[in-house]
MARMAR-282850 format. One record per atom (N, C-alpha, C, CB): residue number from 1; residue in three letters; chain; atom name; y, z, x. Coordinates in Angstrom, 2 decimals. Each point is the difference from the previous one (the first is absolute). Glycine has a CB too. Layout:
% MARMAR-282850
<i:NUM aa:Ala ch:A at:CA yy:Y zz:Z xx:X> $
...
% end
This chain:
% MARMAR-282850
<i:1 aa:Unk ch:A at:N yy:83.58 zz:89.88 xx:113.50> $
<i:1 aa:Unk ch:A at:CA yy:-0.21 zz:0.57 xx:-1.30> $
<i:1 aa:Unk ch:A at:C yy:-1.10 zz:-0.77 xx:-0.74> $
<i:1 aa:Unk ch:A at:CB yy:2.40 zz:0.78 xx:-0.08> $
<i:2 aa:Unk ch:A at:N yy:-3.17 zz:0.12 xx:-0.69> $
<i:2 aa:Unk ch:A at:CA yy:-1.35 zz:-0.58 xx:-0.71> $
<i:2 aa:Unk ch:A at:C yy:0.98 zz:-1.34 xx:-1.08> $
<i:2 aa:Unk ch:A at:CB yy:-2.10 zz:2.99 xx:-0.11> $
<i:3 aa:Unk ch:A at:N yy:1.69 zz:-3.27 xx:-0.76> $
<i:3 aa:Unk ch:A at:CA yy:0.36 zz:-1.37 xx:-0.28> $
<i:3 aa:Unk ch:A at:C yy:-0.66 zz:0.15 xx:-1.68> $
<i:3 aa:Unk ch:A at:CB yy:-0.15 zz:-1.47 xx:2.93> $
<i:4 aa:Unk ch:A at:N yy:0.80 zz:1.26 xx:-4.08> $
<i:4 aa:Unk ch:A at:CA yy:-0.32 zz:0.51 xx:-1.30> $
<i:4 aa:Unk ch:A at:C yy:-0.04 zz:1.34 xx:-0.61> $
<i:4 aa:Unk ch:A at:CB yy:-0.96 zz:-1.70 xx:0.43> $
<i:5 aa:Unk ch:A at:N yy:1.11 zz:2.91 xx:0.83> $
<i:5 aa:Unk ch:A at:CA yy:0.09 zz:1.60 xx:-0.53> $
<i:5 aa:Unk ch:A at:C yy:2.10 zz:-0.14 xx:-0.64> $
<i:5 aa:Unk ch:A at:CB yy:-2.54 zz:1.73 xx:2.65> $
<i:6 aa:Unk ch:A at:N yy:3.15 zz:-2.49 xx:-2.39> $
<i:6 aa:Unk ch:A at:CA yy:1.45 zz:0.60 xx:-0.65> $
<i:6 aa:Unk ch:A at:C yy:0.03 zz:-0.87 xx:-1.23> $
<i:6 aa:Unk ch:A at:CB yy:1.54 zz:0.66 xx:2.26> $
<i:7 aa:Unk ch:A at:N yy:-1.10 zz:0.08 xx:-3.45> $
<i:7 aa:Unk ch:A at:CA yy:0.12 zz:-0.25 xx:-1.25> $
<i:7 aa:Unk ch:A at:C yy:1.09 zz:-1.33 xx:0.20> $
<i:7 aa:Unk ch:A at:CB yy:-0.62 zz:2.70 xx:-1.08> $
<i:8 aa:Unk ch:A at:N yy:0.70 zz:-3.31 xx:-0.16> $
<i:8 aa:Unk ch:A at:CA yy:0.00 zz:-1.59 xx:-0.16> $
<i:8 aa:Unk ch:A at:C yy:1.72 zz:-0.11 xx:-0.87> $
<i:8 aa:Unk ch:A at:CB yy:-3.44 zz:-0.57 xx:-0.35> $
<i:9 aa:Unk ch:A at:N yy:3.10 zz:1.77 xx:-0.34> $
<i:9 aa:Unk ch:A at:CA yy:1.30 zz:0.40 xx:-0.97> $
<i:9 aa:Unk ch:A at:C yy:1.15 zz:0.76 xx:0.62> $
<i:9 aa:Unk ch:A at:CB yy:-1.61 zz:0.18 xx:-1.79> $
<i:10 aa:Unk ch:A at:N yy:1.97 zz:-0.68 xx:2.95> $
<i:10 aa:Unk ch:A at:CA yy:0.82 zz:1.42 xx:0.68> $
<i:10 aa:Unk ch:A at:C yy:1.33 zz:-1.08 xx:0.01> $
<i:10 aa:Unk ch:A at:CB yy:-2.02 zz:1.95 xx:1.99> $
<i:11 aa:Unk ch:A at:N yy:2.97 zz:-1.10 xx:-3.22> $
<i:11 aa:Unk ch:A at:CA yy:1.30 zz:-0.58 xx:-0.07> $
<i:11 aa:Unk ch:A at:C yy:1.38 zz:1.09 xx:-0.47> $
<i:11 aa:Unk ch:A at:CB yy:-1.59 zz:-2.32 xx:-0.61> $
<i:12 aa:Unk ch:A at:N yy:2.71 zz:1.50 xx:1.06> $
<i:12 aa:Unk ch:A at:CA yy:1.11 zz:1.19 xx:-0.46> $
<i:12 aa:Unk ch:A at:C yy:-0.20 zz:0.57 xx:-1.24> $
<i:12 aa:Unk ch:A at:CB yy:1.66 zz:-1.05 xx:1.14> $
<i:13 aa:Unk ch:A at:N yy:-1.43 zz:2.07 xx:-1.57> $
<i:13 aa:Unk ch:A at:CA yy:-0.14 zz:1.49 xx:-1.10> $
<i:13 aa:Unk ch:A at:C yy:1.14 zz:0.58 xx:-0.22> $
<i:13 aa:Unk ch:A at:CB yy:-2.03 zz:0.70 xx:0.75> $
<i:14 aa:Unk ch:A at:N yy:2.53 zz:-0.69 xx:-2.10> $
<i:14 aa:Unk ch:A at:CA yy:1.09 zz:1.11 xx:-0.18> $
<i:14 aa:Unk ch:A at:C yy:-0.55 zz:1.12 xx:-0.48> $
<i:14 aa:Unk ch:A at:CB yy:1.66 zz:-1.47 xx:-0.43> $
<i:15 aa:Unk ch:A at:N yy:-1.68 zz:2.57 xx:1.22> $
<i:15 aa:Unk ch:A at:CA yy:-0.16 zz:1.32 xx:-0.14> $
<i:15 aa:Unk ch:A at:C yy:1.49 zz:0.86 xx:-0.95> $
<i:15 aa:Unk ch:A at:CB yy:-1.72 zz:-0.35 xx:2.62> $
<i:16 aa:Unk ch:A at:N yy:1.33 zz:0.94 xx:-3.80> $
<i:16 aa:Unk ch:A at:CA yy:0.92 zz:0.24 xx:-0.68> $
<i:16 aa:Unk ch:A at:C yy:-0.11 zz:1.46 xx:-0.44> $
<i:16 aa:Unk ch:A at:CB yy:0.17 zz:-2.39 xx:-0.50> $
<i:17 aa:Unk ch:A at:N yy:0.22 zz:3.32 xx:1.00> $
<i:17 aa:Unk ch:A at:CA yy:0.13 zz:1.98 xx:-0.18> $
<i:17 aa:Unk ch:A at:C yy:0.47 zz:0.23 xx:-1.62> $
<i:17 aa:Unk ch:A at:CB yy:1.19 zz:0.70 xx:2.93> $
<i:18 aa:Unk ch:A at:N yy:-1.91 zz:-0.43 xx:-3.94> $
<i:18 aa:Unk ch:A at:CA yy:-0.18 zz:0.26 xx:-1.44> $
<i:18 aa:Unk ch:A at:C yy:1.55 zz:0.93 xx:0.00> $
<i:18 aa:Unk ch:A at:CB yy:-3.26 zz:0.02 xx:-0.48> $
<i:19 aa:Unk ch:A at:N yy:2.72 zz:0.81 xx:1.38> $
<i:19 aa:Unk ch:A at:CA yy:1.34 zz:1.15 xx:-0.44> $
<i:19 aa:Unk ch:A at:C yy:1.25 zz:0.04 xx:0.64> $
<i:19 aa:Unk ch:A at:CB yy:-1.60 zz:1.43 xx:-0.43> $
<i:20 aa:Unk ch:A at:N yy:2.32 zz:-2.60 xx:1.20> $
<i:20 aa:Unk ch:A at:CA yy:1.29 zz:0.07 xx:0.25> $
<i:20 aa:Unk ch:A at:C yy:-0.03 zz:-1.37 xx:-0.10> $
<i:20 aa:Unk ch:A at:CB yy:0.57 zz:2.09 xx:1.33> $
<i:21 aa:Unk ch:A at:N yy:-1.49 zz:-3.00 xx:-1.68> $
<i:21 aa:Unk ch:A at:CA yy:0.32 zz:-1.64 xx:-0.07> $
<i:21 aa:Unk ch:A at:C yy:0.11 zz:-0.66 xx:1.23> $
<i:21 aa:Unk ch:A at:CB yy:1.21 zz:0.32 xx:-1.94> $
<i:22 aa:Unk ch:A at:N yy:-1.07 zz:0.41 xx:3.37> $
<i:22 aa:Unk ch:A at:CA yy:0.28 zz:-0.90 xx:1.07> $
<i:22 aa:Unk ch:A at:C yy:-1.44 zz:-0.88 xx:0.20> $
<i:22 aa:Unk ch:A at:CB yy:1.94 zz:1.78 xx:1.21> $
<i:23 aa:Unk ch:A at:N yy:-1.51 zz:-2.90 xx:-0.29> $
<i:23 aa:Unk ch:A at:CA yy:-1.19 zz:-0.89 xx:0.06> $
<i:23 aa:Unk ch:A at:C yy:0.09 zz:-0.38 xx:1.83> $
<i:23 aa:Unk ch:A at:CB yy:0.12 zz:-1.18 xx:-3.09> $
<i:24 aa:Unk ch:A at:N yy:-1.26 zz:0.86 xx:3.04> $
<i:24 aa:Unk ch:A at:CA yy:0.12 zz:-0.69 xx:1.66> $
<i:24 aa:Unk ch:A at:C yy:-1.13 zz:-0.88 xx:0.29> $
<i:24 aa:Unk ch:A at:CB yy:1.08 zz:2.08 xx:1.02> $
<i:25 aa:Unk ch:A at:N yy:-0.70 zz:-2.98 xx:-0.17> $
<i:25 aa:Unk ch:A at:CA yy:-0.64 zz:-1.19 xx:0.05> $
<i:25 aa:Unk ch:A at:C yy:-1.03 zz:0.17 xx:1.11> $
<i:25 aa:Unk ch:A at:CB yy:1.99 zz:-1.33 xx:-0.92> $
<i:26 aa:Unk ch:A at:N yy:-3.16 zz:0.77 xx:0.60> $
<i:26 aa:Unk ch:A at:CA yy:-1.12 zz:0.03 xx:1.37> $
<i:26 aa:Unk ch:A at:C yy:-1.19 zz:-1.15 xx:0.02> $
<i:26 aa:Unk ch:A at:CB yy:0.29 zz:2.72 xx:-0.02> $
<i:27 aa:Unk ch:A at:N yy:-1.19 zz:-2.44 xx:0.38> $
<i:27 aa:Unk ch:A at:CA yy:-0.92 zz:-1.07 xx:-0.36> $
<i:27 aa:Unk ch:A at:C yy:-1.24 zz:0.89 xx:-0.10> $
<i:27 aa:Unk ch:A at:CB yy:1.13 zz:-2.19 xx:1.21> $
<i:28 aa:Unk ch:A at:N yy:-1.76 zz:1.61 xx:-2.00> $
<i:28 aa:Unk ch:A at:CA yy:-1.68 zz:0.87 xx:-0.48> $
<i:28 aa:Unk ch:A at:C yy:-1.06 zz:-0.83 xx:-0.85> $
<i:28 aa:Unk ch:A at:CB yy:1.33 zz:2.31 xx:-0.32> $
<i:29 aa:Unk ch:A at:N yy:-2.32 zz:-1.41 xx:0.25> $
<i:29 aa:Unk ch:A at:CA yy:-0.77 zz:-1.03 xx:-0.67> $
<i:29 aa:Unk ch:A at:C yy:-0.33 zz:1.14 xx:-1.47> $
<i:29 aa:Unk ch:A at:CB yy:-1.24 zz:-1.83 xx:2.59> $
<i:30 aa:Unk ch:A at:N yy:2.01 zz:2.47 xx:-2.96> $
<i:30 aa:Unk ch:A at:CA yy:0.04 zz:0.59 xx:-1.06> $
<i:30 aa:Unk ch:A at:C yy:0.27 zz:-0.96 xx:-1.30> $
<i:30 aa:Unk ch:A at:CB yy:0.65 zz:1.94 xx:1.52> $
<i:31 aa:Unk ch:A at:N yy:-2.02 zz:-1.90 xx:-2.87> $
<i:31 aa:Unk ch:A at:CA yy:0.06 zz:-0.63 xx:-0.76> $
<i:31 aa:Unk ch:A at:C yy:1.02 zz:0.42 xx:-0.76> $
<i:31 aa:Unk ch:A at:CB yy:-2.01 zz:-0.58 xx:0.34> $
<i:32 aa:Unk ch:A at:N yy:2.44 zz:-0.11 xx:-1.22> $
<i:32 aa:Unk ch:A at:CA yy:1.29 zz:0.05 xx:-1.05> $
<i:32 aa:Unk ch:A at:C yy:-0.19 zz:-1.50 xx:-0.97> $
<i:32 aa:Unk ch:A at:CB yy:1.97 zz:1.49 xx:2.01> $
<i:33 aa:Unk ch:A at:N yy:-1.49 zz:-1.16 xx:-3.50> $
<i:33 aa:Unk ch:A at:CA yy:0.46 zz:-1.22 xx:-0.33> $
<i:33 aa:Unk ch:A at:C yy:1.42 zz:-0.05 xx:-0.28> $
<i:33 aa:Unk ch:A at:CB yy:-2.10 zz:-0.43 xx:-0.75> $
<i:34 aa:Unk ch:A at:N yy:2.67 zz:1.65 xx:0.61> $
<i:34 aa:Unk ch:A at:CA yy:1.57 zz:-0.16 xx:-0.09> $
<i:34 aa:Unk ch:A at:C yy:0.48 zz:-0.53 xx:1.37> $
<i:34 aa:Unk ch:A at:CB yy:0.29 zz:2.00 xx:-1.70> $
<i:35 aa:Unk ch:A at:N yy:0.84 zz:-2.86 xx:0.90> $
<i:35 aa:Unk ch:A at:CA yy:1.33 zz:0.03 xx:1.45> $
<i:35 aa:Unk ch:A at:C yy:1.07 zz:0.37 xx:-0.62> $
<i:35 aa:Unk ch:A at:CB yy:-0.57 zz:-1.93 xx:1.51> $
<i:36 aa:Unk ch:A at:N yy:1.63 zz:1.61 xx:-0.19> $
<i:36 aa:Unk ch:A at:CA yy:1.67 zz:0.78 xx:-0.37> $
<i:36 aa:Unk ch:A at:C yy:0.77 zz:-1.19 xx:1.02> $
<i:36 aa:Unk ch:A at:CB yy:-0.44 zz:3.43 xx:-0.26> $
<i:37 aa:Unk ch:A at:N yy:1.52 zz:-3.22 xx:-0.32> $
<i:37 aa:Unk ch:A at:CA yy:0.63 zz:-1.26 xx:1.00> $
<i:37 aa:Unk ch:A at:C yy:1.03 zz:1.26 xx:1.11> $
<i:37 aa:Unk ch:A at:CB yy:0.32 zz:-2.84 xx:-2.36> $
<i:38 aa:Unk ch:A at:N yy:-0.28 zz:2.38 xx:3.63> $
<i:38 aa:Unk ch:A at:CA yy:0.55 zz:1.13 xx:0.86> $
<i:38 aa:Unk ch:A at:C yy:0.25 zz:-1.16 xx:1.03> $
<i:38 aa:Unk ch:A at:CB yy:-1.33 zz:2.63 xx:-0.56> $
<i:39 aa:Unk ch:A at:N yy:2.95 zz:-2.08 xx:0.76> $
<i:39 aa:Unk ch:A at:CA yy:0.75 zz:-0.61 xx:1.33> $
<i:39 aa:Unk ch:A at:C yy:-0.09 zz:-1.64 xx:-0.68> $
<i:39 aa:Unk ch:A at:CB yy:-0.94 zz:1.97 xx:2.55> $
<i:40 aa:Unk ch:A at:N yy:0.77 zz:-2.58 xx:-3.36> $
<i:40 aa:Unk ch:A at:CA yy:-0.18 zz:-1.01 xx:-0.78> $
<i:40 aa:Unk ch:A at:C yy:-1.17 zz:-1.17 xx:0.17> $
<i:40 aa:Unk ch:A at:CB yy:2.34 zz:0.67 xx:-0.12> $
<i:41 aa:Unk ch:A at:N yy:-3.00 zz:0.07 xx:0.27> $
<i:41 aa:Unk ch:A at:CA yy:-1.82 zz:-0.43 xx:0.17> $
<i:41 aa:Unk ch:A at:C yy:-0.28 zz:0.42 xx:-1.17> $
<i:41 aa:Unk ch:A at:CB yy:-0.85 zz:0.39 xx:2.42> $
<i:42 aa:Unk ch:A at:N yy:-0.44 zz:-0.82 xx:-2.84> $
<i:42 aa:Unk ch:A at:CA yy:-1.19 zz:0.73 xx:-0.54> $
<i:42 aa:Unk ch:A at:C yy:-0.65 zz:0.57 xx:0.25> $
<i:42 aa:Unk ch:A at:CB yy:0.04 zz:-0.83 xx:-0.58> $
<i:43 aa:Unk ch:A at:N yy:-0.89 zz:1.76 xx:1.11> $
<i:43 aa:Unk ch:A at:CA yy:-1.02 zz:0.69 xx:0.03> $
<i:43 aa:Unk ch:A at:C yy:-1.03 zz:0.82 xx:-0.53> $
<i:43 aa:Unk ch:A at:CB yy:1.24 zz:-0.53 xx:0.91> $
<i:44 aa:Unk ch:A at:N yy:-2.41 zz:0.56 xx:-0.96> $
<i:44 aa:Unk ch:A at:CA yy:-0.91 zz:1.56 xx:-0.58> $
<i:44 aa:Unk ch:A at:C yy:0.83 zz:0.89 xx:0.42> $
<i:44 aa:Unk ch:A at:CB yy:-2.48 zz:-0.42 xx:0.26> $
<i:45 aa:Unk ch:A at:N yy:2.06 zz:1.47 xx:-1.23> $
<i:45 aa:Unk ch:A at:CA yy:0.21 zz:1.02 xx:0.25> $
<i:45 aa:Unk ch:A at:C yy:-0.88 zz:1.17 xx:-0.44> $
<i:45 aa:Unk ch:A at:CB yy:1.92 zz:-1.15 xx:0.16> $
<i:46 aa:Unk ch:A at:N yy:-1.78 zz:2.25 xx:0.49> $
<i:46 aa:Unk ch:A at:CA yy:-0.73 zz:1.00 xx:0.07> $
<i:46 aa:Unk ch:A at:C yy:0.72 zz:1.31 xx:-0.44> $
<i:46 aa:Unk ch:A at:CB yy:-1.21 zz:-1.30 xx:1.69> $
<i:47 aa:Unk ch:A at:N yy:0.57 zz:1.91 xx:-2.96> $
<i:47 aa:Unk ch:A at:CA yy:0.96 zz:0.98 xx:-0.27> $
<i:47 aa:Unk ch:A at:C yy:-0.66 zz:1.64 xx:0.68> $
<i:47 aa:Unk ch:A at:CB yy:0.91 zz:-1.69 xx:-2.50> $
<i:48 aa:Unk ch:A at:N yy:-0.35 zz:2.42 xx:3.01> $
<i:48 aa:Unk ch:A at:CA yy:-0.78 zz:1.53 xx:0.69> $
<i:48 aa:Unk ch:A at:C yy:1.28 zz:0.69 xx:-0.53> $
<i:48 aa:Unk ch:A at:CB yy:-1.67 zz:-0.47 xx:2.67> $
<i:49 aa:Unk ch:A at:N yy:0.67 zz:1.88 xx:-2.30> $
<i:49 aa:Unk ch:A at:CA yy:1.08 zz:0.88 xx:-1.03> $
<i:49 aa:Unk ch:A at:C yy:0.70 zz:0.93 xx:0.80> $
<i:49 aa:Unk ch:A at:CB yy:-1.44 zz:0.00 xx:-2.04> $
<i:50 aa:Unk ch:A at:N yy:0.97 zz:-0.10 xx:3.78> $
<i:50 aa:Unk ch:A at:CA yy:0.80 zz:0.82 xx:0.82> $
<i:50 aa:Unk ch:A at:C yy:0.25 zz:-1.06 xx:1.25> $
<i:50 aa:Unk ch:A at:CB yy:-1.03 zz:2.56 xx:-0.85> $
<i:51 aa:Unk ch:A at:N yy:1.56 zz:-2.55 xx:1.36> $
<i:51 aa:Unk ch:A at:CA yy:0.42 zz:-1.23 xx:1.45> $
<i:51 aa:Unk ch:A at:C yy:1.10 zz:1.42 xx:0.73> $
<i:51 aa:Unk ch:A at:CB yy:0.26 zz:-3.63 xx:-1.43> $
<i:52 aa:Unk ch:A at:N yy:0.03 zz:3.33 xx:2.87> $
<i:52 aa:Unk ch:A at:CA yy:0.73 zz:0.39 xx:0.79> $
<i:52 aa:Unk ch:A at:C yy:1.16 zz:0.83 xx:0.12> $
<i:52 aa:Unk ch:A at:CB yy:-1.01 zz:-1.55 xx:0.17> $
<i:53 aa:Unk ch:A at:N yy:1.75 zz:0.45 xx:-1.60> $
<i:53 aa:Unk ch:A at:CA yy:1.29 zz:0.12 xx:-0.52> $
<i:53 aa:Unk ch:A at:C yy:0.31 zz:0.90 xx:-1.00> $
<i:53 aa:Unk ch:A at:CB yy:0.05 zz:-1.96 xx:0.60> $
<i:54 aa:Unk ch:A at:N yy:-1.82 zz:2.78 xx:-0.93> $
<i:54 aa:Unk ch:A at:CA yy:0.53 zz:0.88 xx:-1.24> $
<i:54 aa:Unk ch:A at:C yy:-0.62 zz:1.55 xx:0.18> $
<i:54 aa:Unk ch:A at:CB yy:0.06 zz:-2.27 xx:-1.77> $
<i:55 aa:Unk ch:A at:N yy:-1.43 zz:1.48 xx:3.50> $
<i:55 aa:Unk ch:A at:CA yy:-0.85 zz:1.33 xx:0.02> $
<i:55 aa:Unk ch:A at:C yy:0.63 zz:1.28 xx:0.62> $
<i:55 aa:Unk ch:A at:CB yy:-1.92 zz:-1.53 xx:0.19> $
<i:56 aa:Unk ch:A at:N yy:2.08 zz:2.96 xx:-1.03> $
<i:56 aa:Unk ch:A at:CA yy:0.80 zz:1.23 xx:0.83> $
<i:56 aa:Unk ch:A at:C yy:0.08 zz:-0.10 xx:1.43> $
<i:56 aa:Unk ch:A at:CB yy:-0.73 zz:1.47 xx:-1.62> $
<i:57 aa:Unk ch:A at:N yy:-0.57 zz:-1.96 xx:2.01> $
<i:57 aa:Unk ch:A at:CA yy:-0.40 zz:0.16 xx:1.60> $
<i:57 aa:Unk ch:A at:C yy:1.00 zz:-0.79 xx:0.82> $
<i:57 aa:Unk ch:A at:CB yy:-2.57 zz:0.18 xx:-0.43> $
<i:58 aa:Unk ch:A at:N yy:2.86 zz:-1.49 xx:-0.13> $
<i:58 aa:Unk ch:A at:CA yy:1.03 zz:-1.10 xx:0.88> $
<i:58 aa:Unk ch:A at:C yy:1.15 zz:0.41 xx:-0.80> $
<i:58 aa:Unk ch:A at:CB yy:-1.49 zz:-2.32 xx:0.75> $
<i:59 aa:Unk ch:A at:N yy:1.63 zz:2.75 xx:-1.72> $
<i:59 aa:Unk ch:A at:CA yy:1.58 zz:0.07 xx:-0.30> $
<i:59 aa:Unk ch:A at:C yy:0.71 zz:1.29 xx:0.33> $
<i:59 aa:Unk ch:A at:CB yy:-0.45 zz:-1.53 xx:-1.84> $
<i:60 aa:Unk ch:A at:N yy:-0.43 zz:2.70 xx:2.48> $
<i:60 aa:Unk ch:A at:CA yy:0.38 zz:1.43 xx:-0.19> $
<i:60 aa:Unk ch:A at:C yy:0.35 zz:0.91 xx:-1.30> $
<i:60 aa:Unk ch:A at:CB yy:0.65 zz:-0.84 xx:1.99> $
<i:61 aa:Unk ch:A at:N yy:-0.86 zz:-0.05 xx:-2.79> $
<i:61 aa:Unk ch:A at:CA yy:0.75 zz:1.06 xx:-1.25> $
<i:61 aa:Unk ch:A at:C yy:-1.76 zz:0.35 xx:-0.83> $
<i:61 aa:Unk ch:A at:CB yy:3.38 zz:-1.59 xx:-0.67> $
<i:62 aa:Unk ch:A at:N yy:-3.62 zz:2.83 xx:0.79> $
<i:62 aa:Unk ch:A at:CA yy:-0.64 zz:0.57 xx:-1.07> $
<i:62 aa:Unk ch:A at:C yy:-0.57 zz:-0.11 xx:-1.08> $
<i:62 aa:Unk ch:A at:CB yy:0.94 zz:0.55 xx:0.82> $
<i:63 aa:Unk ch:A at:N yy:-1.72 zz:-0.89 xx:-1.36> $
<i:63 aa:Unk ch:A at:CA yy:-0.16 zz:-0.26 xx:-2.00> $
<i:63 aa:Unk ch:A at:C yy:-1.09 zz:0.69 xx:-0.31> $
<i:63 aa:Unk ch:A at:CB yy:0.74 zz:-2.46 xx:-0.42> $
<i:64 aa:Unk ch:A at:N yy:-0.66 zz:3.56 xx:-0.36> $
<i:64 aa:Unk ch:A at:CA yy:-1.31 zz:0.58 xx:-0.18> $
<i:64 aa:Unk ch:A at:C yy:-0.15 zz:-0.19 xx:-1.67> $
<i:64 aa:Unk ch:A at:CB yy:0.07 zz:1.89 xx:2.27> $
<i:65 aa:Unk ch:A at:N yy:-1.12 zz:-3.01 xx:-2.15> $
<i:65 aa:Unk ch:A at:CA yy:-0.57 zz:0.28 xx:-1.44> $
<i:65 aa:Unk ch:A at:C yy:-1.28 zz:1.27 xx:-0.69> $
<i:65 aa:Unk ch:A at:CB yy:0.70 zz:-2.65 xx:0.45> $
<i:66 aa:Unk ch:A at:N yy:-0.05 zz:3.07 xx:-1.69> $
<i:66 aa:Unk ch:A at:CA yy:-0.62 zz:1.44 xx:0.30> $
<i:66 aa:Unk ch:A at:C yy:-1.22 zz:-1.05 xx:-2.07> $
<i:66 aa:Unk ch:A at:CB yy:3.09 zz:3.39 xx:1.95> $
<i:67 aa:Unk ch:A at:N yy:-3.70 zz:-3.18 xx:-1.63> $
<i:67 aa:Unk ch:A at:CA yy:-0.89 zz:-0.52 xx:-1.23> $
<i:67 aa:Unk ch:A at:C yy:-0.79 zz:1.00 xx:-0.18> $
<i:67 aa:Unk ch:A at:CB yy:-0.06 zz:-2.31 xx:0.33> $
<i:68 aa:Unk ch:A at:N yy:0.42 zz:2.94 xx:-1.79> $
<i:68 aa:Unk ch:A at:CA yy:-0.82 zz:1.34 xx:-0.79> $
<i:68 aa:Unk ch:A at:C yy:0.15 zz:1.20 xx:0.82> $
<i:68 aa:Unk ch:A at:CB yy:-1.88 zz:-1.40 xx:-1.00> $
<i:69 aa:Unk ch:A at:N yy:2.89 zz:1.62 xx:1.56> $
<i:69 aa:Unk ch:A at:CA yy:0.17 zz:1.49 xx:1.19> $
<i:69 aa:Unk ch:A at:C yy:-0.89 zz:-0.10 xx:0.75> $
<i:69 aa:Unk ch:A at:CB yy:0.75 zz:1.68 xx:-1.24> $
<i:70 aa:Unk ch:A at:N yy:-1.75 zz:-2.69 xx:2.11> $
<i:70 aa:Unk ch:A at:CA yy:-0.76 zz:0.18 xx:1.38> $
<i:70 aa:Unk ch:A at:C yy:0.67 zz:0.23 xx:0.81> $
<i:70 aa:Unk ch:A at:CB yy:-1.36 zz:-1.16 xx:-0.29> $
<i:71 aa:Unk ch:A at:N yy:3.06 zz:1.02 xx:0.59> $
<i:71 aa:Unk ch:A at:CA yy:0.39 zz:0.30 xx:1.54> $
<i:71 aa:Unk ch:A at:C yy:0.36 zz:1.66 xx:-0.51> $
<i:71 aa:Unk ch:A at:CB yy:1.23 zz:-2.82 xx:1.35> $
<i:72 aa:Unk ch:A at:N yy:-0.96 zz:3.33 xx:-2.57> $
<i:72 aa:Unk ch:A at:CA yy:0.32 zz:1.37 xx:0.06> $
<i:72 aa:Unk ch:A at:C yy:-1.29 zz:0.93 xx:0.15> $
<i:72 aa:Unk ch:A at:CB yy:2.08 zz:-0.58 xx:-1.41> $
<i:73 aa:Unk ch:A at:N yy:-3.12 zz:0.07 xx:0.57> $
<i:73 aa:Unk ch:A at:CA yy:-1.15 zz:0.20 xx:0.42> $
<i:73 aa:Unk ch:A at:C yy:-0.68 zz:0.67 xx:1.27> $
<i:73 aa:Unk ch:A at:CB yy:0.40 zz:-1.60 xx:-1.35> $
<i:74 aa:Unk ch:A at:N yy:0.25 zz:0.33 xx:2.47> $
<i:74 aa:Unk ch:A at:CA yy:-0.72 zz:0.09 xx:1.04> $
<i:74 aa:Unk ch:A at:C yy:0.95 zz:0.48 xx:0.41> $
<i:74 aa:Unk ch:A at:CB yy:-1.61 zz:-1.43 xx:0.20> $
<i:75 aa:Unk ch:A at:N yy:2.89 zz:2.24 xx:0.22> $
<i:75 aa:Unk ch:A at:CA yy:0.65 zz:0.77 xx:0.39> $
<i:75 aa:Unk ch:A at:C yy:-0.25 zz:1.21 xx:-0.43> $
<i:75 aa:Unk ch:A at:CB yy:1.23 zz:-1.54 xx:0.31> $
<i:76 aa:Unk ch:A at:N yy:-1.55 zz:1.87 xx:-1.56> $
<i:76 aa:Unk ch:A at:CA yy:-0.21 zz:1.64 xx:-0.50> $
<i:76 aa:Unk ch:A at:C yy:-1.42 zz:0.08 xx:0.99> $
<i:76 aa:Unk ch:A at:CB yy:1.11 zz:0.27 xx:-3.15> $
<i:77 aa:Unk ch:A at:N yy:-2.00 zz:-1.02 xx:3.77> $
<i:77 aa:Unk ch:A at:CA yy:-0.96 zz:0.33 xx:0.13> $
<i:77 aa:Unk ch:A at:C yy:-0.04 zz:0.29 xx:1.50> $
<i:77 aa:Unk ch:A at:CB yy:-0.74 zz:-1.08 xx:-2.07> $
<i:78 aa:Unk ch:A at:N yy:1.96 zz:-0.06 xx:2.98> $
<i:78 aa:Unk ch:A at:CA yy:-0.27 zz:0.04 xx:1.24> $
<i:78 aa:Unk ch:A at:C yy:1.49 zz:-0.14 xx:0.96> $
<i:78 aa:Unk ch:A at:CB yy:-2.58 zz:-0.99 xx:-0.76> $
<i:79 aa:Unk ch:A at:N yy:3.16 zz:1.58 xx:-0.24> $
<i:79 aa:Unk ch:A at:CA yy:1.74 zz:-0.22 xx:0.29> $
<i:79 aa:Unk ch:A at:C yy:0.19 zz:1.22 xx:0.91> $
<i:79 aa:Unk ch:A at:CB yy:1.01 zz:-1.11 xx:-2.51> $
<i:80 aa:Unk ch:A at:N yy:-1.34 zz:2.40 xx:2.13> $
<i:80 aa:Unk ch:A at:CA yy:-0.32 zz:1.24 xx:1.26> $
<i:80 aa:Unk ch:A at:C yy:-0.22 zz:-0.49 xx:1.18> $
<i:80 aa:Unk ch:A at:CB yy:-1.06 zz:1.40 xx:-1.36> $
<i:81 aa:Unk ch:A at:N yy:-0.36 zz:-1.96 xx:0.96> $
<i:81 aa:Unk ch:A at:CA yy:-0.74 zz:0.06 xx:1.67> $
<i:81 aa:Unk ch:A at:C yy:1.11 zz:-1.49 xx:0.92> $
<i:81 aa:Unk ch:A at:CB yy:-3.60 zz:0.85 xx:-1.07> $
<i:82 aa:Unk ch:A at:N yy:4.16 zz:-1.48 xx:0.61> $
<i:82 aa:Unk ch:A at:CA yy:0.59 zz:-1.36 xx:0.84> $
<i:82 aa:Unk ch:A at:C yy:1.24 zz:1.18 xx:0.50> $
<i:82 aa:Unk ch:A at:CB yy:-0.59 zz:-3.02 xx:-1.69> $
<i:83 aa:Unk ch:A at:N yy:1.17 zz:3.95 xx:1.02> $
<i:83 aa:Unk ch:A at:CA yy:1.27 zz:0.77 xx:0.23> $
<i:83 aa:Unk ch:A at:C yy:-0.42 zz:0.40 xx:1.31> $
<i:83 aa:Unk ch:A at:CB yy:0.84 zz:0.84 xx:-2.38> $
<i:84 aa:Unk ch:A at:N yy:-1.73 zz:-0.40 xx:2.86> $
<i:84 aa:Unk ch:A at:CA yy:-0.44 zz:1.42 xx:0.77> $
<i:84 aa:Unk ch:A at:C yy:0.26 zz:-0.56 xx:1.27> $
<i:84 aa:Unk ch:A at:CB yy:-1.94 zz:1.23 xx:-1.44> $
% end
């Protein structure tokens, strides 16, 4: 391996999901100045607003946010033709 290409800052990270609060531990070189204390450490942490644990895709359950009627919108327009 070349020798000075891997970043210098690469340390454990608490990754923390905005909308159900779960957190999980990893290592990164993602800046932060907050931390959180987890499993009874300290750590940075990193706040995101979707992770694993909350996205429809990994959890199976559905969520359709509808903002100003665009999803009715786009059904009056193309809800026929997906039927056919």
């Amino acid at each position: 391996m070349k020798k000075g290409i891997h970043p210098t800052n690469y340390r454990p990270v608490v990754f923390r999901d905005m909308s159900n609060g779960d957190m999980f531990l990893t290592k990164s070189t993602a800046k932060t100045n907050d931390t959180i204390e987890f499993e009874g450490e300290t750590y940075p942490v990193v706040k995101v607003e979707i992770s694993s644990t909350s996205h429809p895709f990994y959890t199976g359950k559905s969520k359709l946010v509808d903002t100003a009627g665009r999803v009715d919108k786009f059904m009056s327009r193309y809800g026929k033709a997906a039927k056919k």
